[in-house]
gemmi code that builds the backbone of each chain (N, CA, C; Angstrom):
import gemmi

chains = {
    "A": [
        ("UNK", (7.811, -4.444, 4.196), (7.432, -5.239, 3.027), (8.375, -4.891, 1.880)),
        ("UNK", (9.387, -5.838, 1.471), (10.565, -5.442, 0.952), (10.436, -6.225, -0.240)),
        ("UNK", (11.056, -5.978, -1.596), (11.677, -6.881, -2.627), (12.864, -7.589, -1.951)),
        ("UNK", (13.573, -8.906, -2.451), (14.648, -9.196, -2.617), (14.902, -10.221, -4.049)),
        ("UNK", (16.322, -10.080, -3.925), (16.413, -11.119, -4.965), (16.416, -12.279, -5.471)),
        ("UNK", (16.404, -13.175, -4.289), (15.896, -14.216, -4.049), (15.940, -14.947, -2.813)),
        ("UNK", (15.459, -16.022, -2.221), (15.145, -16.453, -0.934), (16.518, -16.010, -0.170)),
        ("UNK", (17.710, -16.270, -0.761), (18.862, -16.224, 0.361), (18.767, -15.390, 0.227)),
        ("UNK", (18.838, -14.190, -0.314), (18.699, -12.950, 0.015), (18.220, -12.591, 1.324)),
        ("UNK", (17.046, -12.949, 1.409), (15.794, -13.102, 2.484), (16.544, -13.592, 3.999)),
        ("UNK", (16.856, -14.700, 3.667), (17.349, -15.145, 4.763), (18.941, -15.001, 5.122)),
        ("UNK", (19.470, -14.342, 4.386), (20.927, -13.310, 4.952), (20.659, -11.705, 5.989)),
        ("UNK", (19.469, -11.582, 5.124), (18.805, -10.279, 5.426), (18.163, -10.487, 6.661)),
        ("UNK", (17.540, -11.682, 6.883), (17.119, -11.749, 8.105), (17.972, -12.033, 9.684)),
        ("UNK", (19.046, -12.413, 8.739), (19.988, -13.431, 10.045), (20.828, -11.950, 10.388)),
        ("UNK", (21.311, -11.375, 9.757), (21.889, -10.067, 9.810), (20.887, -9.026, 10.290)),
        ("UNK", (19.868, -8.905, 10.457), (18.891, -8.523, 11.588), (18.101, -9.054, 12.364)),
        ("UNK", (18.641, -10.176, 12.637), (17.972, -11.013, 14.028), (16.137, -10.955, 14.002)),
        ("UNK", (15.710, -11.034, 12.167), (14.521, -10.897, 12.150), (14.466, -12.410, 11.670)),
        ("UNK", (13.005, -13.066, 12.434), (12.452, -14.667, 12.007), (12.337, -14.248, 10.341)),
        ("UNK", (12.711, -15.700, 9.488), (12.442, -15.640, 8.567), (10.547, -15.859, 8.104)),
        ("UNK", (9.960, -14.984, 7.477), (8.676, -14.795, 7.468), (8.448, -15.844, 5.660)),
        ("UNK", (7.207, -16.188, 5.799), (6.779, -16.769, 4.269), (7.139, -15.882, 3.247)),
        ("UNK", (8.163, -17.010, 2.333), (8.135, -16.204, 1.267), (7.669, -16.242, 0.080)),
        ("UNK", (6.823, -14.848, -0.617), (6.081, -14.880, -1.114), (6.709, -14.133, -2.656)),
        ("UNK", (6.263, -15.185, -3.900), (6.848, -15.189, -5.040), (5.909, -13.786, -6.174)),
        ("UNK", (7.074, -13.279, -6.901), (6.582, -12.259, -7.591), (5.065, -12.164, -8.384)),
        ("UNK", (4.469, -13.487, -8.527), (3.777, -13.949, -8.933), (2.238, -13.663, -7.969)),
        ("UNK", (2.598, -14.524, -6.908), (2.139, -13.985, -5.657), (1.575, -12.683, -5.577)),
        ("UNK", (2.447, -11.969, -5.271), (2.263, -10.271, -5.008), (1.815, -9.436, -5.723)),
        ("UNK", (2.264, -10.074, -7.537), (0.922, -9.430, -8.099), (-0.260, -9.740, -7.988)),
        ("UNK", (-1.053, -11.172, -7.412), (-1.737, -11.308, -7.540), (-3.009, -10.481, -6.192)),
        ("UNK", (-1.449, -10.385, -5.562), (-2.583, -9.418, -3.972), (-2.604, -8.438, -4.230)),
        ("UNK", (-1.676, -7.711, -5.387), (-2.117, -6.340, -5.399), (-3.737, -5.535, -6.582)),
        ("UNK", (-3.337, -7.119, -7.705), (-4.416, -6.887, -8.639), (-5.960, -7.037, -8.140)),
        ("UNK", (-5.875, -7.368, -6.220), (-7.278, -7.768, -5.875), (-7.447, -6.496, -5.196)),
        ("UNK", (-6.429, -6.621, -4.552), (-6.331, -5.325, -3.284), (-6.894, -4.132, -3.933)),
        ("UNK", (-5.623, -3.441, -4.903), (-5.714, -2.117, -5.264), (-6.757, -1.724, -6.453)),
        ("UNK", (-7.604, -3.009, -7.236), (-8.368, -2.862, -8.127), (-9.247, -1.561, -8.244)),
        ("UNK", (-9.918, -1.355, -7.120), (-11.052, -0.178, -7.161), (-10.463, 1.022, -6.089)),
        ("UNK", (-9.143, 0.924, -5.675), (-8.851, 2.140, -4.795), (-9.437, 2.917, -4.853)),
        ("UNK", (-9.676, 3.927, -6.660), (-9.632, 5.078, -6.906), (-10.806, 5.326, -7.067)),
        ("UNK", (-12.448, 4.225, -6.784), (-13.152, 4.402, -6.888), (-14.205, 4.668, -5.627)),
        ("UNK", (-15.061, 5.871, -5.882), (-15.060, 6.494, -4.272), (-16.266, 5.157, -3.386)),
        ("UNK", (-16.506, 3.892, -4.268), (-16.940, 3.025, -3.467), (-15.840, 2.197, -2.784)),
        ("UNK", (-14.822, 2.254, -2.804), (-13.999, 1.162, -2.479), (-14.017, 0.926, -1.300)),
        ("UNK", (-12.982, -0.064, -0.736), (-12.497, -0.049, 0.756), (-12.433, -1.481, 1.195)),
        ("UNK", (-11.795, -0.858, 1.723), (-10.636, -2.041, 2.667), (-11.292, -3.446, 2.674)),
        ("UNK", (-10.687, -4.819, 2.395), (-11.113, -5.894, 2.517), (-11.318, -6.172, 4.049)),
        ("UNK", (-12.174, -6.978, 4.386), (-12.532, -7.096, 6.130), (-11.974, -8.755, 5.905)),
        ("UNK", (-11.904, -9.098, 7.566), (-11.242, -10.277, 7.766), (-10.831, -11.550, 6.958)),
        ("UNK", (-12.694, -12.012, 6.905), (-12.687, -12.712, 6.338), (-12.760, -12.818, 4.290)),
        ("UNK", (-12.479, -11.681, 4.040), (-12.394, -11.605, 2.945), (-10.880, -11.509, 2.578)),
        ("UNK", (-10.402, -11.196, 3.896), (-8.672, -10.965, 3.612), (-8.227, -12.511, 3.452)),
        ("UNK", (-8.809, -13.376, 4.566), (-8.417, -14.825, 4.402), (-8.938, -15.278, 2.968)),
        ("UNK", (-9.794, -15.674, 2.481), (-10.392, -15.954, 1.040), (-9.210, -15.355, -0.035)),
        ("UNK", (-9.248, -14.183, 0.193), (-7.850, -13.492, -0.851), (-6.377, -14.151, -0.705)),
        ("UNK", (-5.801, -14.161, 0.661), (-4.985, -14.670, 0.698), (-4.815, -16.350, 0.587)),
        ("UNK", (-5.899, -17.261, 1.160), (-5.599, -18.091, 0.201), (-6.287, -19.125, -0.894)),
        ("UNK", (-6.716, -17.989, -1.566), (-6.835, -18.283, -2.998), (-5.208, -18.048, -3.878)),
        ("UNK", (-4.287, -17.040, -2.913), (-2.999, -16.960, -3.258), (-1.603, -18.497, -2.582)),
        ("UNK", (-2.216, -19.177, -2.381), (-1.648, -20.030, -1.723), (-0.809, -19.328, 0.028)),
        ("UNK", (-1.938, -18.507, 0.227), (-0.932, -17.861, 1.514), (-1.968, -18.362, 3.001)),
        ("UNK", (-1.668, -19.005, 2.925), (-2.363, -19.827, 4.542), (-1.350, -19.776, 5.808)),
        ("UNK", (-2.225, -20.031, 6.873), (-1.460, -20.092, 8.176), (-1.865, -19.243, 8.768)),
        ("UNK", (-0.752, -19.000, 10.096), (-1.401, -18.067, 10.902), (-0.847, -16.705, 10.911)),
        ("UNK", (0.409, -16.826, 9.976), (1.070, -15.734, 9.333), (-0.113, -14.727, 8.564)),
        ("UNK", (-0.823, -15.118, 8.082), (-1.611, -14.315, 6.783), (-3.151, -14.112, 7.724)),
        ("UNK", (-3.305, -14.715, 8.900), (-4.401, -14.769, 8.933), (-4.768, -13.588, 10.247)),
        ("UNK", (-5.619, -12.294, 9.649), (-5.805, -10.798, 10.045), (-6.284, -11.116, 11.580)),
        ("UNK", (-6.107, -11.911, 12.143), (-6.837, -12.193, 13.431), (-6.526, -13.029, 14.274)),
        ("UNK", (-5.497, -13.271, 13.616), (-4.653, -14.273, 14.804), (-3.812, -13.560, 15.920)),
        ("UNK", (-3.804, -14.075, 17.041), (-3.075, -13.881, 18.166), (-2.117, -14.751, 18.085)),
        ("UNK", (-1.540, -15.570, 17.607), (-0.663, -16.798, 17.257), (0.840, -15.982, 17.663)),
        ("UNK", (1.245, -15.247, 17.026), (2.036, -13.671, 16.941), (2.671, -13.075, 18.525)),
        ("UNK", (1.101, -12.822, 19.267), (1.231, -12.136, 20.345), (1.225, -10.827, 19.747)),
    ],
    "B": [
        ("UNK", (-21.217, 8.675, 14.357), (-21.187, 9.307, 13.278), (-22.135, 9.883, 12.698)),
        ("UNK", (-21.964, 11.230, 11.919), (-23.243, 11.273, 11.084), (-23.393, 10.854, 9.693)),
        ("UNK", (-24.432, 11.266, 9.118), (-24.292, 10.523, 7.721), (-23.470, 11.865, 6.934)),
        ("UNK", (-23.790, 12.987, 7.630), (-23.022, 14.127, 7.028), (-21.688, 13.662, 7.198)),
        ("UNK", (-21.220, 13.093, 7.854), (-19.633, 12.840, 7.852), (-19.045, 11.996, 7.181)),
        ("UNK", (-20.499, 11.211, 6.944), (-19.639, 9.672, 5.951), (-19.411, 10.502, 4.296)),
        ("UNK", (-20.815, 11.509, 3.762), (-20.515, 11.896, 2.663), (-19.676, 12.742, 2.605)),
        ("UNK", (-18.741, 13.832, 3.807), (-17.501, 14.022, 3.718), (-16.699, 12.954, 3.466)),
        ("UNK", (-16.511, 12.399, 4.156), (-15.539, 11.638, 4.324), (-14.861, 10.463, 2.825)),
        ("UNK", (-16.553, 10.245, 2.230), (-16.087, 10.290, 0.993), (-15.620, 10.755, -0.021)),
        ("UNK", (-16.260, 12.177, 0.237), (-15.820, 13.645, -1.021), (-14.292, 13.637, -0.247)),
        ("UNK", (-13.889, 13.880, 0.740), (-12.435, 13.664, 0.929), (-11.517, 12.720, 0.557)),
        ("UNK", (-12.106, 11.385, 0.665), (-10.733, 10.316, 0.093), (-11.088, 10.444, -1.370)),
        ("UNK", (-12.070, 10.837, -2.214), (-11.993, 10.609, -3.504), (-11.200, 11.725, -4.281)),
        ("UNK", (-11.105, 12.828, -3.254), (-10.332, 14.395, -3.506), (-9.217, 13.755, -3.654)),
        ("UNK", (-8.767, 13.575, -2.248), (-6.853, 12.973, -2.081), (-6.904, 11.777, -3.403)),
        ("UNK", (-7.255, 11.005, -3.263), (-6.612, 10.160, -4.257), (-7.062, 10.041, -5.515)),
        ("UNK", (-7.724, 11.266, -6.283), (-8.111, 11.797, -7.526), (-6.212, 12.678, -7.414)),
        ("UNK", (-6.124, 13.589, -6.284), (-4.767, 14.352, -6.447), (-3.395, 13.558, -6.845)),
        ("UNK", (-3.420, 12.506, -6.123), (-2.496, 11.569, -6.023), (-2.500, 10.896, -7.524)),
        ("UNK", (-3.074, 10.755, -8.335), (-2.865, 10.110, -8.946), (-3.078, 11.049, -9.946)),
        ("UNK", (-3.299, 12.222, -9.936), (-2.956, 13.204, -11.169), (-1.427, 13.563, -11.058)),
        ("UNK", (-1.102, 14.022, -9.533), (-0.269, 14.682, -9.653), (1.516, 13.938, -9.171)),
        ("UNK", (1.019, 12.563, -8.588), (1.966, 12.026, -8.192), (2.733, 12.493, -6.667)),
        ("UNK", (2.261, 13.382, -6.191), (2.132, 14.151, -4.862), (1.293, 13.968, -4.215)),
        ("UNK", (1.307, 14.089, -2.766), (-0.116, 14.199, -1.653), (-1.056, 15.773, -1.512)),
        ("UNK", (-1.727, 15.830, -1.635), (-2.489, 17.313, -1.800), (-1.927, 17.891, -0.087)),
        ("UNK", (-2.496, 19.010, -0.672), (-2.506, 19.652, 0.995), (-3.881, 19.412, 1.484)),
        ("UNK", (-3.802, 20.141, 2.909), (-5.549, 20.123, 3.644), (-6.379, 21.454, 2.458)),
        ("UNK", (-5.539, 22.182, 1.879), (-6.211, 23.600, 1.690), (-6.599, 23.185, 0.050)),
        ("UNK", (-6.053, 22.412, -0.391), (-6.220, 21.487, -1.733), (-7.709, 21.032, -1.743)),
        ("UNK", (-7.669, 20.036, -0.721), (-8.432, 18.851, -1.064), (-9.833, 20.235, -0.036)),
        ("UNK", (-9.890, 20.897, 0.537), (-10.626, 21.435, 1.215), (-11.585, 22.185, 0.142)),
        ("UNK", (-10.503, 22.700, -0.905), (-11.013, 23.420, -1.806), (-11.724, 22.511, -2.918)),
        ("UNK", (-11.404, 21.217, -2.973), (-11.809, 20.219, -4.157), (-13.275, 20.068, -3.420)),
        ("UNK", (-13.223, 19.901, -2.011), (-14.874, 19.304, -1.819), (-15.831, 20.062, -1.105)),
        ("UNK", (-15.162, 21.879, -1.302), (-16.055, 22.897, -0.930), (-16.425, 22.642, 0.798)),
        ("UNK", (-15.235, 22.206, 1.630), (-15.176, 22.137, 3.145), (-14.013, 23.215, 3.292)),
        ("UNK", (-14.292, 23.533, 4.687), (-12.965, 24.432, 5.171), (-11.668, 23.104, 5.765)),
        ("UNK", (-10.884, 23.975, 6.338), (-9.747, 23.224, 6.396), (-9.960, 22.210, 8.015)),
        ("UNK", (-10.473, 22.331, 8.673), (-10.652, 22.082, 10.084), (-11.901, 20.523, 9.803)),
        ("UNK", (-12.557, 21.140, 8.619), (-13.548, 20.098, 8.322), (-12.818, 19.013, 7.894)),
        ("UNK", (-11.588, 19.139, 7.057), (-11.076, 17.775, 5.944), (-10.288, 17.371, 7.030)),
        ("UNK", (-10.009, 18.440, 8.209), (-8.836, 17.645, 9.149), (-9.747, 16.370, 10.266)),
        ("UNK", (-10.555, 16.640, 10.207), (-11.553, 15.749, 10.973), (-12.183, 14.628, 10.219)),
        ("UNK", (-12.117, 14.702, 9.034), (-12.076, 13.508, 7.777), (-10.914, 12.855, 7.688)),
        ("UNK", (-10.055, 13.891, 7.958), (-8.759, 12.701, 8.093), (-8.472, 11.922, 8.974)),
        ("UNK", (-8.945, 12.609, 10.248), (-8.869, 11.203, 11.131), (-9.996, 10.127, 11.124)),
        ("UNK", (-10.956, 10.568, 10.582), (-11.959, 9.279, 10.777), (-11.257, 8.616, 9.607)),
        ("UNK", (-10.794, 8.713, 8.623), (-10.249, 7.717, 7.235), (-9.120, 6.957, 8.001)),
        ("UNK", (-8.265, 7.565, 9.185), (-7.610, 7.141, 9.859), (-8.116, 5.748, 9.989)),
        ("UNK", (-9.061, 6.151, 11.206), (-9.817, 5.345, 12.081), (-10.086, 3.940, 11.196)),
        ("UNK", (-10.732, 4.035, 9.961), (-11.306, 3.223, 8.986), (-9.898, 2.933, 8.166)),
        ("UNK", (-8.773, 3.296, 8.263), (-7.546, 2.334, 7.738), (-7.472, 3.133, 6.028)),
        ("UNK", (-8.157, 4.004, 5.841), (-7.061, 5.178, 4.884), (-6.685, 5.638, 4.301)),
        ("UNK", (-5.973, 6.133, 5.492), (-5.161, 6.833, 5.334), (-4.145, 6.828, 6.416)),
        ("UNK", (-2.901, 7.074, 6.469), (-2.239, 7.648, 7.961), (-1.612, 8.851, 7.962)),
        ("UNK", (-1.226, 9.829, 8.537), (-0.929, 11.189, 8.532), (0.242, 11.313, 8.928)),
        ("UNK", (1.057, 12.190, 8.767), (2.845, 12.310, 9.354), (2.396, 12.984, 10.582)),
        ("UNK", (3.681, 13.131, 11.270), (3.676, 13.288, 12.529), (2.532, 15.024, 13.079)),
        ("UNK", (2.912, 15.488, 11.793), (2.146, 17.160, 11.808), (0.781, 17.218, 12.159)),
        ("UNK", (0.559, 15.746, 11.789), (-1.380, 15.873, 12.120), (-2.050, 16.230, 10.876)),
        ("UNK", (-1.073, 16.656, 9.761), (-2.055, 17.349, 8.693), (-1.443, 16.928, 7.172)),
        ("UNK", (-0.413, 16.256, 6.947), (-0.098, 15.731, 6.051), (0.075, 14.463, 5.705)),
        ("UNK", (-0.482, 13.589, 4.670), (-0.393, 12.378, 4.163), (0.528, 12.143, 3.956)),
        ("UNK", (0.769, 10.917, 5.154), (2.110, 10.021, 5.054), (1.977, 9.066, 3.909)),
        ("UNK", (0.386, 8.644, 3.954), (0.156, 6.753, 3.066), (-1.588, 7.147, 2.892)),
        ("UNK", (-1.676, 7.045, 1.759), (-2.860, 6.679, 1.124), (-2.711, 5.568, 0.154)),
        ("UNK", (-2.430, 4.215, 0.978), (-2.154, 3.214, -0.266), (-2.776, 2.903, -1.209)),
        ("UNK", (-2.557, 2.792, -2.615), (-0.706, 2.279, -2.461), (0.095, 3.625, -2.244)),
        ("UNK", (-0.279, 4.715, -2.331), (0.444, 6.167, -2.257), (1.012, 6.131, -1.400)),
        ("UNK", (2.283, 6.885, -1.683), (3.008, 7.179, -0.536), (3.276, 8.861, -0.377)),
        ("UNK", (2.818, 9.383, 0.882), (3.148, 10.972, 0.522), (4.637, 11.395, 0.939)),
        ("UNK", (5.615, 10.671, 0.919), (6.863, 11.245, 1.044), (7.774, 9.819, 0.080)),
        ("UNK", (9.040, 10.577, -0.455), (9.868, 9.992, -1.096), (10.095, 8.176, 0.151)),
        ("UNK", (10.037, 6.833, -0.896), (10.580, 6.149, -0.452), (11.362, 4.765, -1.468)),
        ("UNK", (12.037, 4.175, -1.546), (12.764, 3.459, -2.263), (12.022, 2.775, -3.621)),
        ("UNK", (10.518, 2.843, -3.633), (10.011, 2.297, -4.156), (9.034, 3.151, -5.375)),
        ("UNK", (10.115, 3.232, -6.360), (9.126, 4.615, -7.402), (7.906, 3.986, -8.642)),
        ("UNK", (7.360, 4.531, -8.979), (6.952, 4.405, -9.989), (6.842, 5.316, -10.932)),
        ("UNK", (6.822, 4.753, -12.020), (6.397, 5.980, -13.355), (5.281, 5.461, -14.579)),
        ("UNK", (4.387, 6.129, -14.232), (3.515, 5.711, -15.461), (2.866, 6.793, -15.925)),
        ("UNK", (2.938, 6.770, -17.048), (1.866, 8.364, -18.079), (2.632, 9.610, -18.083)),
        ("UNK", (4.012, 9.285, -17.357), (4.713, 10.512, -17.464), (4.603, 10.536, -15.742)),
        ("UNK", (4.524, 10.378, -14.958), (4.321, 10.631, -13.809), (4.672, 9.914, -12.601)),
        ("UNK", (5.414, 10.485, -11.724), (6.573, 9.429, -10.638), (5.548, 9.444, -9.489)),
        ("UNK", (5.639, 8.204, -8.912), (4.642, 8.019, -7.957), (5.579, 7.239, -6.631)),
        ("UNK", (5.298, 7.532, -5.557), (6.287, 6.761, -4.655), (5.218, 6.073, -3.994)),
        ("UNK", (5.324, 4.491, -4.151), (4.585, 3.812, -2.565), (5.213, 3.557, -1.968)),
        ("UNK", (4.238, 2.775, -0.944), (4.464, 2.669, 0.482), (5.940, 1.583, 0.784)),
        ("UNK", (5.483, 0.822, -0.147), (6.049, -0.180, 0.223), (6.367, -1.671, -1.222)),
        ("UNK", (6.967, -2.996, -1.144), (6.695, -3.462, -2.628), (5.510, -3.865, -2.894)),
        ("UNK", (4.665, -4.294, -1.875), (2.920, -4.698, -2.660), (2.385, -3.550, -3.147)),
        ("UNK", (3.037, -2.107, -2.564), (1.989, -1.318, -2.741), (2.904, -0.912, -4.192)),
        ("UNK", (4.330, -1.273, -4.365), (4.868, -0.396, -5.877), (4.175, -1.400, -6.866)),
        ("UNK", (3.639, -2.705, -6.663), (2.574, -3.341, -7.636), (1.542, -2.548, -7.602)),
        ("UNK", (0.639, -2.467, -6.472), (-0.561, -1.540, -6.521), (-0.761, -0.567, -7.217)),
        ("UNK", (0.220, 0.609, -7.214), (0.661, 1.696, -8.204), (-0.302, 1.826, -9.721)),
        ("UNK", (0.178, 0.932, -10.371), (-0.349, 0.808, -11.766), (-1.712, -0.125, -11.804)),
        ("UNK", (-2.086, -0.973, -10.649), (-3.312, -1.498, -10.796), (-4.237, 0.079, -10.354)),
        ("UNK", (-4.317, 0.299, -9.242), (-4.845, 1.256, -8.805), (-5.264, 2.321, -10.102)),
        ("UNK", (-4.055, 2.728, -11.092), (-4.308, 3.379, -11.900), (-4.882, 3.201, -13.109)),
        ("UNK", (-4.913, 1.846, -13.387), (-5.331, 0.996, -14.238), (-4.677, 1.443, -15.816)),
        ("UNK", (-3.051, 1.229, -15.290), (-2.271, 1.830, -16.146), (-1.019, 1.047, -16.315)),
        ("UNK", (-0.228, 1.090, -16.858), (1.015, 0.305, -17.464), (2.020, 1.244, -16.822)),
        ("UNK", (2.901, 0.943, -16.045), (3.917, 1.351, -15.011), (5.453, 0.578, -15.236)),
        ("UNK", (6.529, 1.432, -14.845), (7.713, 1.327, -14.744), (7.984, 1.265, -13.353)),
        ("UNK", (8.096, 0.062, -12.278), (8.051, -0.203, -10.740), (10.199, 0.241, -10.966)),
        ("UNK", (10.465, 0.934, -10.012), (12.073, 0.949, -9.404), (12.003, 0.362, -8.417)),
        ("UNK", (12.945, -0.913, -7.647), (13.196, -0.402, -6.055), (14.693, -1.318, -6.548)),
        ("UNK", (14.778, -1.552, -5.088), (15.747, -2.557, -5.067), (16.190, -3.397, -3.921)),
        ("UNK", (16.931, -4.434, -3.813), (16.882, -5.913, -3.111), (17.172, -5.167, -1.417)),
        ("UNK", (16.401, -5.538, -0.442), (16.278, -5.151, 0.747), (17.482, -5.757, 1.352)),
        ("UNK", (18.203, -6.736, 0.718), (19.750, -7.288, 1.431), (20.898, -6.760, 1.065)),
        ("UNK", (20.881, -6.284, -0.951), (21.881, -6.331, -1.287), (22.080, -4.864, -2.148)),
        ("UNK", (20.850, -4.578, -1.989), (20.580, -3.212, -2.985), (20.190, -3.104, -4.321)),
        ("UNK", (20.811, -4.732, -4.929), (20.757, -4.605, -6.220), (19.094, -3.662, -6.530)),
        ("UNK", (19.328, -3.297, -7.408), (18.419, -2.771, -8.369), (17.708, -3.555, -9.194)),
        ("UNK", (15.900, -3.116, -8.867), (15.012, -3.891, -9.351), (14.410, -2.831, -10.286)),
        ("UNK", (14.199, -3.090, -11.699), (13.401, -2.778, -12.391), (11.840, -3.775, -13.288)),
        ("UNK", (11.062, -3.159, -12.886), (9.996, -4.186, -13.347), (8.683, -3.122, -14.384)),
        ("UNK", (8.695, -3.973, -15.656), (7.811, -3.523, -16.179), (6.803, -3.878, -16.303)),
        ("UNK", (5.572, -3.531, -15.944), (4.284, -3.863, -15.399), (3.224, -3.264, -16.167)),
        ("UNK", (2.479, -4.772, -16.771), (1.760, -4.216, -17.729), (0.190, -4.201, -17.377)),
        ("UNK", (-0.879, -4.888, -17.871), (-2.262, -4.916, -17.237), (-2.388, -6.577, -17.015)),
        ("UNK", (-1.030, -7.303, -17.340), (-1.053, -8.677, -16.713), (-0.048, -8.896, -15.656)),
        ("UNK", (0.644, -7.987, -14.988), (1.098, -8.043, -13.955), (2.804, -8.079, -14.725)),
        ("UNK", (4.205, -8.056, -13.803), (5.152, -7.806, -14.350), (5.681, -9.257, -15.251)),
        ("UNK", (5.064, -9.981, -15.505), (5.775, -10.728, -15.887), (6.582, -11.624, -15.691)),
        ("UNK", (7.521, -12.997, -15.928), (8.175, -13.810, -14.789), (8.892, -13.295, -14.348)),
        ("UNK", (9.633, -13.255, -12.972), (10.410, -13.085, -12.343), (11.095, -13.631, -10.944)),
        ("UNK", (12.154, -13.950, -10.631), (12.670, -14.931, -9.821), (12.803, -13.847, -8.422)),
        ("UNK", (12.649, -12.861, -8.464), (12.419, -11.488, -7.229), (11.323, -12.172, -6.499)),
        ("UNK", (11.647, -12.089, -4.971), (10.775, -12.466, -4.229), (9.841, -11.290, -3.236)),
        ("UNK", (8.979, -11.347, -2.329), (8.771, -10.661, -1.824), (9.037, -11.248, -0.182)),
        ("UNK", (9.192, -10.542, 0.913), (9.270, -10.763, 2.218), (8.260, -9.299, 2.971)),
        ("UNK", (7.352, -10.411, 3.959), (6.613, -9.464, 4.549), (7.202, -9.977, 6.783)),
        ("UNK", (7.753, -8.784, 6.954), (8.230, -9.247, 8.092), (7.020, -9.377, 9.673)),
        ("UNK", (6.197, -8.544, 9.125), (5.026, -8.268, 10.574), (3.518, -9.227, 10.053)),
        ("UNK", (3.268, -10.163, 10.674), (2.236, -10.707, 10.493), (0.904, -10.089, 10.323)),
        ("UNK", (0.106, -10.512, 9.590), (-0.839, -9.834, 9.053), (-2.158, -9.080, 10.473)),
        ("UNK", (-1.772, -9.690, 11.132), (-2.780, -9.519, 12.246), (-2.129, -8.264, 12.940)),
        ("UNK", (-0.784, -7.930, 13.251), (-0.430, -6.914, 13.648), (-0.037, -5.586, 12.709)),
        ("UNK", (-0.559, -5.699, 11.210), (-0.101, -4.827, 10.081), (-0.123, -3.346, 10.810)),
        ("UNK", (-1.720, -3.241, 11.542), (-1.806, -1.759, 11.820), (-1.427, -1.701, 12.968)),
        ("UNK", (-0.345, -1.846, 13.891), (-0.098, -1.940, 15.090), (0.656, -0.597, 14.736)),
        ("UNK", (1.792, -0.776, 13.462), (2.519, 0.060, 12.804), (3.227, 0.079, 11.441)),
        ("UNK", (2.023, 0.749, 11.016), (1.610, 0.053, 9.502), (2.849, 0.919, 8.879)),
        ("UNK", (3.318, 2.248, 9.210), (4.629, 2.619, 8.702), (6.062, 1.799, 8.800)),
        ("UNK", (6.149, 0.767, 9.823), (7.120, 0.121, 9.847), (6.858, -0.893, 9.210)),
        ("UNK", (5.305, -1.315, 9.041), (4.897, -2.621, 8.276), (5.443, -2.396, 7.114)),
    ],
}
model = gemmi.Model(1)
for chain_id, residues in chains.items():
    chain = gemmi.Chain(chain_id)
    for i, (resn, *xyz) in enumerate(residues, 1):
        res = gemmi.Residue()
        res.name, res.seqid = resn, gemmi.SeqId(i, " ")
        for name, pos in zip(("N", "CA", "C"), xyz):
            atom = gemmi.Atom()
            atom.name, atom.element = name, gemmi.Element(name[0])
            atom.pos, atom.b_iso = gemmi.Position(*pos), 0.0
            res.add_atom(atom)
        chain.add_residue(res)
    model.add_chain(chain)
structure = gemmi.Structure()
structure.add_model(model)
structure.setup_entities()
């Protein structure tokens, strides 16, 4: 899970490691998964979002498919 | 499980990541053993059930915190600094996480996974602000913990 600087970045980076180009997801984006995600880490109720709460999070972020979705076999 | 293990298991992750975020380091077993009045054999058996339940993950030793996200317990490209204090995550969602987690205003470092350039982002309690930096996640979400260190 990397920064780059912008999409070609992404997809130089990928072609130069024979990795599929994956959704790309805007700075905007990523704060918004981390301000849900990491909100209560430090609080000793927290913990981990479960499936279907991961889907709801992700797309309320515009991140749909079968890329984002914690339970797909789509992948292998 | 017992229920004795779940209220370890909580006095343990709230130890580690009370440490982590004082000290910007991963505690030891003899640390956090001493924070929740367990011996050392006890927090090591908390660590794997936090395992089990997603975490934490441990370096290869069996006894030291690799990732308590967003924490990272060893140096990696992705720093932070907030309150005076350098924090390394895991990874870039988790160098956002950093300052939410802390519920603090952070200085994110990394830089471009193609080209190197150097990313600096200042991150406030509304997130960093515009920016044309993208993110790329290469392992689909369904296989994250297959190998969540390479994830």
């Amino acid at each position: 899970m990397l920064f780059f600087r912008s999409e070609e970045h992404v997809r130089r980076w990928c072609t130069a490691n024979r990795h599929p180009v994956r959704p790309i997801v805007s700075m905007e984006q990523l704060w918004g998964l981390s301000a849900i995600w990491y909100a209560t880490r430090l609080q000793a109720d927290s913990r981990r979002p479960q499936p279907e709460e991961m889907r709801r999070i992700f797309g309320g972020l515009g991140l749909t498919g079968d890329f984002w979705d914690p339970e797909s076999d789509r992948f292998g | 499980m017992s229920s004795h293990d779940d209220g370890l298991d909580l006095r343990v992750k709230v130890a580690l990541y009370r440490r982590f975020a004082e000290t910007g380091r991963r505690p030891s077993v003899d640390q956090v053993a001493a924070d929740v009045g367990a011996g050392a054999e006890a927090v090591l058996a908390a660590y794997r059930r936090l395992f089990a339940k997603r975490v934490l993950v441990l370096d290869g030793d069996g006894s030291s915190i690799r990732m308590a996200p967003p924490f990272s317990g060893v140096p990696t490209q992705h720093v932070v600094e907030s309150n005076g204090i350098r924090y390394f995550a895991n990874c870039a969602w988790d160098a956002l996480g950093v300052p939410v987690a802390l519920h603090q205003s952070a200085t994110v470092r990394s830089r471009c996974g193609e080209s190197n350039e150097p990313l600096t982002l200042e991150v406030g309690p509304q997130g960093p602000g515009p920016s044309t930096w993208v993110f790329h996640c290469l392992v689909p979400a369904a296989h994250w913990w297959d190998d969540i260190v390479f994830t």
